[in-house]
Backbone bond lengths (Angstrom), bond angles and torsions (degrees), N, CA, C in turn:
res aa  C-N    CA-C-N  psi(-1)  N-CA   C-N-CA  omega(-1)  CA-C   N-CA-C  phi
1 X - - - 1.463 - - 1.531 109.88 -
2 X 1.548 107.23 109.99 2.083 90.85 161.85 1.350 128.32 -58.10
3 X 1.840 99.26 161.06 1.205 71.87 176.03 1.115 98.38 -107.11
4 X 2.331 88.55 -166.99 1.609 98.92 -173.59 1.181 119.07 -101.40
5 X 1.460 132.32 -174.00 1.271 137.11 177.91 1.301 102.44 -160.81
6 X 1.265 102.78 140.86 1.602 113.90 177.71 2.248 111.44 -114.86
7 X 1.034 74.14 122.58 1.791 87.95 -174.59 1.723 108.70 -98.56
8 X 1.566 110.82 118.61 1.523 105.30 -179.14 1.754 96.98 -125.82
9 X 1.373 83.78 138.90 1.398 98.52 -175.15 1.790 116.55 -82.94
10 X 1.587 120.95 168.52 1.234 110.82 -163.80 1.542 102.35 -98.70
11 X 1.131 118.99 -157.11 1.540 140.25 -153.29 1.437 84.10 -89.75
12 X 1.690 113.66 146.92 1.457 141.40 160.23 1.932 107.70 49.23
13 X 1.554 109.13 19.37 1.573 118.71 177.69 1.370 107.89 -118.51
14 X 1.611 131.00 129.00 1.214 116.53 151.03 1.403 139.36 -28.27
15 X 1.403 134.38 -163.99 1.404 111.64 176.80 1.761 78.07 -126.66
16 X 0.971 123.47 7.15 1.634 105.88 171.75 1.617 115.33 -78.49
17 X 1.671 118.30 -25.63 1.235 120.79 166.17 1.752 109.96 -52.11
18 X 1.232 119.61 8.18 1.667 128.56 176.57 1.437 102.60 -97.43
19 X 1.254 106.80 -15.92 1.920 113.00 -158.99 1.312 115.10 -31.45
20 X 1.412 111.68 -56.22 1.485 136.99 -138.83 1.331 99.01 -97.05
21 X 1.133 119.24 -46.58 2.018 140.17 162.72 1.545 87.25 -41.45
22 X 1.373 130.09 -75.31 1.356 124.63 -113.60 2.261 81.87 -103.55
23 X 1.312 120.10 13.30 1.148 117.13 -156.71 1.570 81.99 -126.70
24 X 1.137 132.00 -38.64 1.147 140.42 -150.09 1.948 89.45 -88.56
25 X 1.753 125.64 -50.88 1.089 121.61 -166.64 1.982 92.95 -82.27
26 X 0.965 106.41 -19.77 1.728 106.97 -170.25 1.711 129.00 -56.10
27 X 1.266 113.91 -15.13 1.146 132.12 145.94 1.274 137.91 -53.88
28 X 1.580 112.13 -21.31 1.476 121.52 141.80 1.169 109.60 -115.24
29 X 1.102 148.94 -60.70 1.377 144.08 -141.47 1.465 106.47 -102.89
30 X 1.650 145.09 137.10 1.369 134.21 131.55 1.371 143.11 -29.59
31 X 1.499 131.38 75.58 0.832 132.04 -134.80 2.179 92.50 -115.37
32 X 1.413 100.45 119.19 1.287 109.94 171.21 1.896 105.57 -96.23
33 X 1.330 91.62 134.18 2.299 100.34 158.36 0.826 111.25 -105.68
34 X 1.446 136.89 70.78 1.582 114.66 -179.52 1.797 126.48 -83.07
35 X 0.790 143.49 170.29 1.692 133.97 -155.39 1.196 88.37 -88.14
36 X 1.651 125.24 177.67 1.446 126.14 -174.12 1.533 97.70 -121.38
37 X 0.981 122.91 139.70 1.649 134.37 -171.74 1.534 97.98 -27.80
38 X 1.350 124.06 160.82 1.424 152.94 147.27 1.375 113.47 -116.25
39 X 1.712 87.64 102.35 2.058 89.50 -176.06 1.972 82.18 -144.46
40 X 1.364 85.91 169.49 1.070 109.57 -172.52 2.111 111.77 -97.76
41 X 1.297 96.35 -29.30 1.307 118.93 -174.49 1.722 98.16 -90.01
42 X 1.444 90.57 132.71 1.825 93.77 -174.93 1.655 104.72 -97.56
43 X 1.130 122.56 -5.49 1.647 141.31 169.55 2.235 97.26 -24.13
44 X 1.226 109.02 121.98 1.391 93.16 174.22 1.328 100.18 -70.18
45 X 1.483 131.19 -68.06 1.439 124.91 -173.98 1.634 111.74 -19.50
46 X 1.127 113.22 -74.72 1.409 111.75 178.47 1.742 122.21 -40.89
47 X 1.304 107.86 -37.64 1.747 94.61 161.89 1.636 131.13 -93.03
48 X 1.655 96.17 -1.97 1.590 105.50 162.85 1.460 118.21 -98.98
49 X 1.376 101.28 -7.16 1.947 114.62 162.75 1.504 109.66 -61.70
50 X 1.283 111.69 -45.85 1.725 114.31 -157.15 1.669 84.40 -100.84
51 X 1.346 144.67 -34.05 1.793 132.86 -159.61 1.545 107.21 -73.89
52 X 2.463 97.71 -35.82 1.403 92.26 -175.22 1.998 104.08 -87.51
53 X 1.073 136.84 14.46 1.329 126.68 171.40 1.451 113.76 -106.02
54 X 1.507 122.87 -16.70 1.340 113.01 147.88 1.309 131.44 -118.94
55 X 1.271 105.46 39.34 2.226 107.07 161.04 1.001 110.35 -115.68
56 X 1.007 140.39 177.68 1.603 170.20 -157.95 1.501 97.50 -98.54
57 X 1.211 118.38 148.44 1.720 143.33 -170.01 1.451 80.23 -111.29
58 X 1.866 103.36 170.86 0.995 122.92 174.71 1.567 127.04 28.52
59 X 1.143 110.46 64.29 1.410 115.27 -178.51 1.639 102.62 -169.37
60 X 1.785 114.46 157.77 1.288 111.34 -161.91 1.971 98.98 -76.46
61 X 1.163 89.50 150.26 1.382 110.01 156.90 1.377 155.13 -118.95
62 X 1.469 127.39 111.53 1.324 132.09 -133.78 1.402 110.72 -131.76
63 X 1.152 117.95 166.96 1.996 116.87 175.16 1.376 110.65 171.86
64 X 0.974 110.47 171.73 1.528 115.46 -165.58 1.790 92.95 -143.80
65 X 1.456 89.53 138.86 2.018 109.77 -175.20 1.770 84.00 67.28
66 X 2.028 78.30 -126.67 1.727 101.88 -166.91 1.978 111.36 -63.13
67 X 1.460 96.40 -16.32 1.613 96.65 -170.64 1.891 101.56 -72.33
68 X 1.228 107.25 -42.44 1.651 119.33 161.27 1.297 111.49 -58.15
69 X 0.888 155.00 -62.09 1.549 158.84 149.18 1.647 111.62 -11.58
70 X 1.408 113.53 -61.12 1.270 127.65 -177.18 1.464 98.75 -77.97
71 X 1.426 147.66 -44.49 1.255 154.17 -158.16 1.521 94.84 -93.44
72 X 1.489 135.60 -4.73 1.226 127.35 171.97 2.142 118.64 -94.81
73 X 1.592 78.37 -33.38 1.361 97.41 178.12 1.579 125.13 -74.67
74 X 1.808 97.06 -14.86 1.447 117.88 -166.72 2.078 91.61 -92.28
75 X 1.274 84.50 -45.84 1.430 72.07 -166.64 2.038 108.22 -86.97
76 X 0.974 133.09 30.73 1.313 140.14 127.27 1.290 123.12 -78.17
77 X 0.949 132.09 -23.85 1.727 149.97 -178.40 1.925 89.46 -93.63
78 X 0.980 134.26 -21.04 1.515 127.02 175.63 1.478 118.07 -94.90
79 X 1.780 99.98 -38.96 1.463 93.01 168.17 1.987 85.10 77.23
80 X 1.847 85.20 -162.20 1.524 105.77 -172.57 1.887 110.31 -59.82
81 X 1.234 105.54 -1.24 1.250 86.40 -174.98 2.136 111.58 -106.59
82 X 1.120 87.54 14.53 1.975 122.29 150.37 1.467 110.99 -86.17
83 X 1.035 108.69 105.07 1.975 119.78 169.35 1.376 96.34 -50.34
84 X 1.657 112.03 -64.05 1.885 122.42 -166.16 1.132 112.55 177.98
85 X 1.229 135.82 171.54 1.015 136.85 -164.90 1.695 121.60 -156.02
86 X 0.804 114.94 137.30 1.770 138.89 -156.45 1.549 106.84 -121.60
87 X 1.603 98.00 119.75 1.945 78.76 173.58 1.768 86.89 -136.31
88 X 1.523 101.73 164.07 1.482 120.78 -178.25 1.422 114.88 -116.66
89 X 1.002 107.87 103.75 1.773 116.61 156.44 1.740 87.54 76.44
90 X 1.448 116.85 45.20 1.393 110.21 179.38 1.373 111.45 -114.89
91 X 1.793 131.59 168.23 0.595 138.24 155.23 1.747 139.15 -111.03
92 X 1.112 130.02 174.22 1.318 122.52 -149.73 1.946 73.16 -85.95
93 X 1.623 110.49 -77.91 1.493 113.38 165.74 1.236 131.05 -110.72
94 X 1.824 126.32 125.37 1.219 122.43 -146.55 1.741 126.03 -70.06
95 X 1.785 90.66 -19.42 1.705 113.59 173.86 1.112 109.29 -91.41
96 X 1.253 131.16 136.15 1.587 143.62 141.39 1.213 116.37 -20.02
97 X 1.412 151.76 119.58 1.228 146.81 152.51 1.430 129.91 -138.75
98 X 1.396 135.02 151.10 1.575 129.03 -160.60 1.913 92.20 -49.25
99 X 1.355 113.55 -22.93 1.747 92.02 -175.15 1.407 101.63 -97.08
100 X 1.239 161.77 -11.75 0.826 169.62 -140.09 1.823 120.07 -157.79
101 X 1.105 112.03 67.45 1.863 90.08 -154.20 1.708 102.84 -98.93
102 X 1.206 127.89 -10.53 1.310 143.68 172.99 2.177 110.63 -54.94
103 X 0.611 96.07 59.20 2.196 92.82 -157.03 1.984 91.94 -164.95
104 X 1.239 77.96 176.02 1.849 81.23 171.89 1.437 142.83 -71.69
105 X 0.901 141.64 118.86 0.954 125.31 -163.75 1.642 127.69 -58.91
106 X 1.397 117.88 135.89 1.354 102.96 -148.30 1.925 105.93 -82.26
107 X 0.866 100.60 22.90 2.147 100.97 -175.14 1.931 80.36 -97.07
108 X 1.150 113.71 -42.67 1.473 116.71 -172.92 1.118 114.62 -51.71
109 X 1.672 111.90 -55.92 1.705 123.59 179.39 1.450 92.83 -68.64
110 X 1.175 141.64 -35.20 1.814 126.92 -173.38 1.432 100.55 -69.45
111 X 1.019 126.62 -38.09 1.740 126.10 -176.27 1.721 102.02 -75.28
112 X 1.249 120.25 -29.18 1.469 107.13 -177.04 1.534 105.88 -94.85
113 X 1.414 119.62 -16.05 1.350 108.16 165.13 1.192 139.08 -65.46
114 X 1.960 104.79 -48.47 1.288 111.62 153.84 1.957 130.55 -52.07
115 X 1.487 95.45 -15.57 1.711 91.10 -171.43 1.535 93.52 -76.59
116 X 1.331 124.22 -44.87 1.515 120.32 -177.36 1.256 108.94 -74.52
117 X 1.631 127.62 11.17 1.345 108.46 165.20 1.617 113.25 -80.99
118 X 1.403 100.58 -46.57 1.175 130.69 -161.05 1.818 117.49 -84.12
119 X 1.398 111.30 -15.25 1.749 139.26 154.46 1.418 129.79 -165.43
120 X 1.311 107.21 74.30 1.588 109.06 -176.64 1.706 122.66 -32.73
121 X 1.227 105.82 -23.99 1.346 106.76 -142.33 1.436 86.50 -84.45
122 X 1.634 116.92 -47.10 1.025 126.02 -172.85 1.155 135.35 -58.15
123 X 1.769 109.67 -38.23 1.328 140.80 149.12 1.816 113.74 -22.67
124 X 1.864 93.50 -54.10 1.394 92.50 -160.59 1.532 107.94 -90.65
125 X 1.393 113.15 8.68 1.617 116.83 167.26 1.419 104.68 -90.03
126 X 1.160 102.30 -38.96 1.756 92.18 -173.18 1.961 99.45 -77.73
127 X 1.133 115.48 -34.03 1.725 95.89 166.61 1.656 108.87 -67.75
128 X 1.311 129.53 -30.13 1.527 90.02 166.03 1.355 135.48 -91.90
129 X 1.276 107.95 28.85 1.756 130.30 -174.49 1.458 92.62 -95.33
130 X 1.634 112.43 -49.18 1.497 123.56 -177.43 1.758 106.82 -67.57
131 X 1.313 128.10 -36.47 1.428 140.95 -179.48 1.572 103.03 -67.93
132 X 0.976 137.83 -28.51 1.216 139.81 -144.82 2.004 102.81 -118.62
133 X 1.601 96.24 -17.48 1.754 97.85 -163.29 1.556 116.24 -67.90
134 X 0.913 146.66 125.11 1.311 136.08 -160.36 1.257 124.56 101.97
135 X 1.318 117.21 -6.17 1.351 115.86 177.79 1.142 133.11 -103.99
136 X 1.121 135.77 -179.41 1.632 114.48 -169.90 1.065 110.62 -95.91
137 X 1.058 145.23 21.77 1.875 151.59 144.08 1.730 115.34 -150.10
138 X 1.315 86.00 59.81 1.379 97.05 -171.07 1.679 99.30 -60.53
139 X 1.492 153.34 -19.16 1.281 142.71 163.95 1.598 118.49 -47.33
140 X 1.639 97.36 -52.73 1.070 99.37 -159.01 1.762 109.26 -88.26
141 X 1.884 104.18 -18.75 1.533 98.80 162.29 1.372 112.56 -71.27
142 X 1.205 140.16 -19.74 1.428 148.49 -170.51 1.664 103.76 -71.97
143 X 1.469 114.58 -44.43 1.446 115.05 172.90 1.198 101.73 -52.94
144 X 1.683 118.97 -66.62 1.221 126.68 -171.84 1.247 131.69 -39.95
145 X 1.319 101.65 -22.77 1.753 103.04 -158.12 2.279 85.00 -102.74
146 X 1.526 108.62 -27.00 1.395 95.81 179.28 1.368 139.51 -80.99
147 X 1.692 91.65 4.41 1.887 129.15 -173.75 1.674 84.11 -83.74
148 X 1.027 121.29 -22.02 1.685 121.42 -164.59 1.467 108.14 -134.68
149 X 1.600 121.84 44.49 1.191 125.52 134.69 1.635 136.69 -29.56
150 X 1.107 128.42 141.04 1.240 114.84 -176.99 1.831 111.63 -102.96
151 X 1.120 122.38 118.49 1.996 121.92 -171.69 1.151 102.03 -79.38
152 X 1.361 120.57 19.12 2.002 107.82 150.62 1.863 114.31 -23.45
153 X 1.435 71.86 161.98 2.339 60.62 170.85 1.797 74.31 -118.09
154 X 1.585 76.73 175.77 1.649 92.91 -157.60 1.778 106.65 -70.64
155 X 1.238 127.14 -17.44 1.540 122.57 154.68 1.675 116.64 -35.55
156 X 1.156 110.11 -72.17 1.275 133.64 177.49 1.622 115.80 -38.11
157 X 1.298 97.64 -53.81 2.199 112.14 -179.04 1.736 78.36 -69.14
158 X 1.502 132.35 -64.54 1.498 113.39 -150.92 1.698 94.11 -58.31
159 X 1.221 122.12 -62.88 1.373 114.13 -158.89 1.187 101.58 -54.34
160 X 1.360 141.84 -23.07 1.460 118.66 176.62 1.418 119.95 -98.00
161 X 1.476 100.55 30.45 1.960 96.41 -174.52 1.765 71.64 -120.38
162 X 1.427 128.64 -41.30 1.761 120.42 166.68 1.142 108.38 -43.35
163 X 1.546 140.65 -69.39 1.204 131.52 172.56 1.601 123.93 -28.39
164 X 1.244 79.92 -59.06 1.544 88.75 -179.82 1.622 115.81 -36.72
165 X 1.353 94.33 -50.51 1.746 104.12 -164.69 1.587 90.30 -75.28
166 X 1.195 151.59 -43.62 1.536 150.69 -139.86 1.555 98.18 -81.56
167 X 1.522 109.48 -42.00 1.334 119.45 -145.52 1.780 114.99 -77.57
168 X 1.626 103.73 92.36 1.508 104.87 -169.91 1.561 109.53 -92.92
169 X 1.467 125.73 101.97 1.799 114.97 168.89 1.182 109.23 -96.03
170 X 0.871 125.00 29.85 1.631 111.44 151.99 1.573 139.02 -33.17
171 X 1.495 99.12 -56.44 1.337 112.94 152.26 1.552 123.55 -67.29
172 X 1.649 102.35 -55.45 1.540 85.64 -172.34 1.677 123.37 -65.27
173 X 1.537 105.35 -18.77 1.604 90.41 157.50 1.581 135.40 -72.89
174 X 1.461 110.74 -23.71 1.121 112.29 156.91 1.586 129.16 -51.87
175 X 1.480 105.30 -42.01 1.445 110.16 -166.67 1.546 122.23 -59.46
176 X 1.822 90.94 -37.02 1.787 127.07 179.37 1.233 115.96 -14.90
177 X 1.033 176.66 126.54 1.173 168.74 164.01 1.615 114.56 -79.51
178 X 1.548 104.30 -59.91 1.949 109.31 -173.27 1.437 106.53 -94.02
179 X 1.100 100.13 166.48 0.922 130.60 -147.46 2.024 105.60 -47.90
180 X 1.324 118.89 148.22 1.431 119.63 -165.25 1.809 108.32 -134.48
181 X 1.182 114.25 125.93 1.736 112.17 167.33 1.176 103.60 -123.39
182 X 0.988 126.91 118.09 1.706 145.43 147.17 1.272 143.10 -63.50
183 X 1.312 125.36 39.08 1.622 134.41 -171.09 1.720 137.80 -47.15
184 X 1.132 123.90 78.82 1.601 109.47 -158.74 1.317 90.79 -106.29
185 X 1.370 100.23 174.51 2.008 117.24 178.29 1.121 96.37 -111.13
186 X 1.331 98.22 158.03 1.398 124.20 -164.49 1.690 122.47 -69.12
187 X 1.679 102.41 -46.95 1.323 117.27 -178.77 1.750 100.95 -119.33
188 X 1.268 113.37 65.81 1.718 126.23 -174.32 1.708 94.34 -89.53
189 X 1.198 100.11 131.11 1.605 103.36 169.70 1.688 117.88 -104.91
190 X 1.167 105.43 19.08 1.287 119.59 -168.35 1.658 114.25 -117.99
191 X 1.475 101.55 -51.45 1.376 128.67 179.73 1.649 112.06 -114.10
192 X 1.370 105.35 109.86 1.672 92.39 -165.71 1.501 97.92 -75.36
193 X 1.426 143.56 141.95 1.283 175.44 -149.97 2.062 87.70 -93.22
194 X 1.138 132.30 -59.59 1.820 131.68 179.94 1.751 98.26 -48.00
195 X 1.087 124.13 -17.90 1.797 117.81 -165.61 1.776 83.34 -88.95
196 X 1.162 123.54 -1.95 1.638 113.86 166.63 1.651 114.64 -34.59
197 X 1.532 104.09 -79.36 1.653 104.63 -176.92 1.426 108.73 -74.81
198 X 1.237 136.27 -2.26 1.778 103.81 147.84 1.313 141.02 -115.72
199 X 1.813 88.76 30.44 1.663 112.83 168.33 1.652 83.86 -79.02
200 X 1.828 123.44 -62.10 1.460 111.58 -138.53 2.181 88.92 -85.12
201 X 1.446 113.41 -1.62 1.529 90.52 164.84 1.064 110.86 -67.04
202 X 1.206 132.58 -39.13 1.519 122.30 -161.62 1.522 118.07 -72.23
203 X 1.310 121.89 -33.05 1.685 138.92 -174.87 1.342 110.91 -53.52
204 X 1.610 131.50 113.26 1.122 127.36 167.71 1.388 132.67 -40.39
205 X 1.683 89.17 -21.17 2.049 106.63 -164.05 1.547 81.49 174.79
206 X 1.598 105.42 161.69 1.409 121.57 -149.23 1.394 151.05 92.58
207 X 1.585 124.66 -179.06 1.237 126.10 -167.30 1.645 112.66 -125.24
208 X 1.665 109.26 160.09 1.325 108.27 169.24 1.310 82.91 -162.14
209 X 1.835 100.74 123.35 1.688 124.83 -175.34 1.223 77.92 -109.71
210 X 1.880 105.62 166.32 0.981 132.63 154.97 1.340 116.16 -114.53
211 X 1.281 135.69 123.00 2.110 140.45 -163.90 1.899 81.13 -101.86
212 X 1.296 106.27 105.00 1.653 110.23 144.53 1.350 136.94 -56.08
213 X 1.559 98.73 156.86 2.134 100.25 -167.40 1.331 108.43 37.77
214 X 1.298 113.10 49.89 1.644 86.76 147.03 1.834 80.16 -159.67
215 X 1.823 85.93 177.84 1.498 107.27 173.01 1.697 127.16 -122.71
216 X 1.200 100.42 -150.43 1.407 98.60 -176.73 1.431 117.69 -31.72
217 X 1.416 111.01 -74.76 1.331 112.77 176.28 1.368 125.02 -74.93
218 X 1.608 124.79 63.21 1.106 161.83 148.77 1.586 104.49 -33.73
219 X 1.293 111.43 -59.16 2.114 123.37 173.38 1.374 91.49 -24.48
220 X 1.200 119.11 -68.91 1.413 130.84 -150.59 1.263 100.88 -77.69
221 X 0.987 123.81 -75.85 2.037 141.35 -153.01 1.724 90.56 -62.42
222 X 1.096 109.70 -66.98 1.815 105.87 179.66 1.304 109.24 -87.37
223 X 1.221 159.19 35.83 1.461 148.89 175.46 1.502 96.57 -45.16
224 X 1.018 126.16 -87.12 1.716 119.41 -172.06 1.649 119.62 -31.84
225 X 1.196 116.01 -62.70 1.277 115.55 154.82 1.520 119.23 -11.55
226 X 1.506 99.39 -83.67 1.327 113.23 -178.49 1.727 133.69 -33.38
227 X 1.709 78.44 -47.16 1.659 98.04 -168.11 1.923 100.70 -87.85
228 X 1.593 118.18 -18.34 1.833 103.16 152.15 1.158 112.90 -71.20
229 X 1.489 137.69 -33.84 1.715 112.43 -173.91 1.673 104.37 -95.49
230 X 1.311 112.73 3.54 1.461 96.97 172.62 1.939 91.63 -83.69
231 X 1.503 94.04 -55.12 1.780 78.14 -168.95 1.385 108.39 -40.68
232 X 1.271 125.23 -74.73 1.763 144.11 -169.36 1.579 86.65 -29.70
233 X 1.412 155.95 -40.46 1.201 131.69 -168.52 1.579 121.95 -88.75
234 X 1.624 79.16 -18.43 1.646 91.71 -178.96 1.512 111.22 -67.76
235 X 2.027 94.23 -39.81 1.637 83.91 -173.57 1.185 111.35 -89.25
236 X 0.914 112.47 14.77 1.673 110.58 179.11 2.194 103.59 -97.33
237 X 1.120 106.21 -43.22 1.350 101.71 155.29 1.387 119.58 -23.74
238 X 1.538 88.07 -94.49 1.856 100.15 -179.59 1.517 107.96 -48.16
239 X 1.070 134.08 -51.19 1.517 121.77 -178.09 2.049 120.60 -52.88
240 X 1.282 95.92 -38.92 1.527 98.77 169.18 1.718 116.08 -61.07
């Protein structure tokens, strides 16, 4: 039987911007996209209430941004019945803070919160202007990534830019037990690329690569890339 893997997509993006990722590793592995909750409540429990009653047990778990974030937190809350887990262009916490200062700076996240209060739509073009920076056709990934907006209503985008900010794994990556890969881009304007060595201090066991020339939206621009060192860790898992 292959195995599975579960792919969660990030904040204010469809999960089809996974397409090409999840098509590219699918030739070995079963690879599910499922959408990421629509709640109004930015509570993590509440979006790891509804992710763990409809996914699959025992199988790896993966995501990119907040879908990695949520897929890190999920699979500490699973324990052994998580194969491992893979996150993309994620962070341990997405705001800057005196404990955490490697993340965004938080006057930055207050200006992008208020912009999506005040025009979501607009908000979510200029995050895929920001998704796209660093890459080697960042125009034409920038179209791409705005063909694949996400039609949350604007409750839904705020509670998940709140999440975003609440959501501390520090611990729960520590706690993790199996096996862990950590993938960031090099020139990420989202995720600063220096939070490398105190993603892999915290890891009981595991990895944190860095994917060159590219940025945030790495899913897209490197999918092949991506989907050899996700396989190569997988099989290197099971082979140990």
């Amino acid at each position: 039987m292959r195995e599975q893997l579960i792919l969660l997509p990030g904040w204010g993006l469809e999960g089809a911007v996974l397409q090409p990722l999840a098509e590219a590793l699918g030739g070995e592995i079963q690879v599910q996209v499922p959408a990421l909750p629509r709640l109004s409540s930015a509570a993590a429990a509440d979006w790891l209430d509804e992710l763990d009653t409809r996914l699959s047990h025992d199988c790896w778990l993966a995501g990119w941004s907040l879908g990695g974030m949520l897929a890190s937190a999920l699979a500490a809350r699973c324990g052994e019945r998580c194969r491992g887990l893979i996150t993309l262009a994620s962070n341990a916490c997405f705001v800057a803070s005196d404990a955490w200062s490697t993340a965004m700076p938080a006057q930055t996240y207050a200006a992008f919160y208020q912009g999506c209060q005040e025009n979501a739509g607009a908000t979510l073009k200029r995050f895929a202007m920001l998704c796209a920076q660093g890459c080697a056709d960042t125009r034409g990934l920038s179209r791409q990534l705005q063909g694949n907006l996400a039609c949350s209503d604007e409750a839904s985008l705020l509670a998940g830019l709140r999440l975003l900010a609440n959501l501390d794994n520090r611990a729960t990556l520590a706690s993790f037990a199996g096996p862990q890969l950590h993938l960031l881009a090099e020139q990420d304007a989202l995720v600063p690329v220096a939070v490398a060595d105190a993603l892999l201090a915290l890891l009981p066991t595991g990895e944190v690569d860095v994917v060159e020339d590219c940025g945030h939206a790495f899913v897209l621009d490197q999918a092949d890339t991506l989907a050899m060192l996700m396989l190569d860790f997988i099989r290197e898992t099971n082979d140990a």
